[in-house]
N, C-alpha and C positions, 0 to 999 in steps of 0.2 A: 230870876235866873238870867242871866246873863247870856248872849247866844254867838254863835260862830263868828258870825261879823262883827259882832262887839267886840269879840275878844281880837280879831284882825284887824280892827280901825285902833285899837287899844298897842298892840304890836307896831303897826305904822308910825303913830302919833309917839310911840318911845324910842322906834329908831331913826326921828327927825324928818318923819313924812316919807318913810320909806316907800317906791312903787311896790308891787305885786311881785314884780319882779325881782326884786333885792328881798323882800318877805316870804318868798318861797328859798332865796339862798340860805337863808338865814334858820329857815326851820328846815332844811332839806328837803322838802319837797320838792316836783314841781311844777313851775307858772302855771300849769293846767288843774292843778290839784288847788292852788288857791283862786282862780278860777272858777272850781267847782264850790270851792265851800261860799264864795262871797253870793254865789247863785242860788245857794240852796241845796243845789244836788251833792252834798255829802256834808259829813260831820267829821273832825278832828278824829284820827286815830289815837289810842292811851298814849302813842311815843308823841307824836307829834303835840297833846295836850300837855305832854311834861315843859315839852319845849317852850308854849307857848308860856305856860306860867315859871318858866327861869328866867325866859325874856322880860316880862311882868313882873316879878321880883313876889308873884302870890303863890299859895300853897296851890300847888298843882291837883289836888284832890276837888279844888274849884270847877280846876277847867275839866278834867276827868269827867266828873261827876254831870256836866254841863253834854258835853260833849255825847255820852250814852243817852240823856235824855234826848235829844236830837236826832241820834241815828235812831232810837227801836224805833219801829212799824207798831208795836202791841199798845195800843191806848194806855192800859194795865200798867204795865213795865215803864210807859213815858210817864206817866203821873206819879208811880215810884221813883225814879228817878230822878226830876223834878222836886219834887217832897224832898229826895235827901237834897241837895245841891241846895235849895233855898235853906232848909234849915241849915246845911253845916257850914254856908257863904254867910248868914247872921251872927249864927255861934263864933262863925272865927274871929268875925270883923269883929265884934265886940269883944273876944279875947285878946285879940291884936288891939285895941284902941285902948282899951283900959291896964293891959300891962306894959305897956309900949315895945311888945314886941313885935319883928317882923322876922316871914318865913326866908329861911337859908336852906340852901340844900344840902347843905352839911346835916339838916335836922329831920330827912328825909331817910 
């Protein structure tokens, strides 16, 4: 599973090495918000995980999915969470790789 800063060095590295600061314009946060997530002390909001995977051009159910495993507190709930994001990040890629198809948000 892929985690917050992944997916934030992953957003940088698509917007041409974007700073922190142009990567909080860009998902509407701000600077302190992405701040907090490169730190640890938070995880992507459901809006803001949409964002990140339009930026990303992946099914936003990725970073979703990622994103709640990260915020619970309940061991329980993280390992649920987890469990889905790894399965459905497999399932997709391998649906994606063998149909050639890729997510649009039009299919959202």
């Amino acid at each position: 599973m892929k985690t917050t800063l992944e997916f934030l060095d992953a957003v940088s590295k698509k917007l041409g090495g974007a700073s922190d600061y142009a990567i909080a314009k860009e998902l509407g946060v701000t600077r302190a918000a992405v701040s907090r997530y490169r730190n640890g002390q938070s995880a992507f909001d459901d809006e803001t995980a949409i964002r990140v995977a339009r930026i990303l051009d992946i099914d936003p159910a990725a970073v979703v999915t990622a994103a709640h495993a990260e915020r619970t507190k309940n061991p329980e709930v993280r390992r649920l969470w987890t469990s889905l994001a790894d399965r459905f990040a497999v399932n997709f890629d391998l649906l994606r790789k063998h149909s050639g198809m890729r997510w649009s948000p039009a299919l959202a």
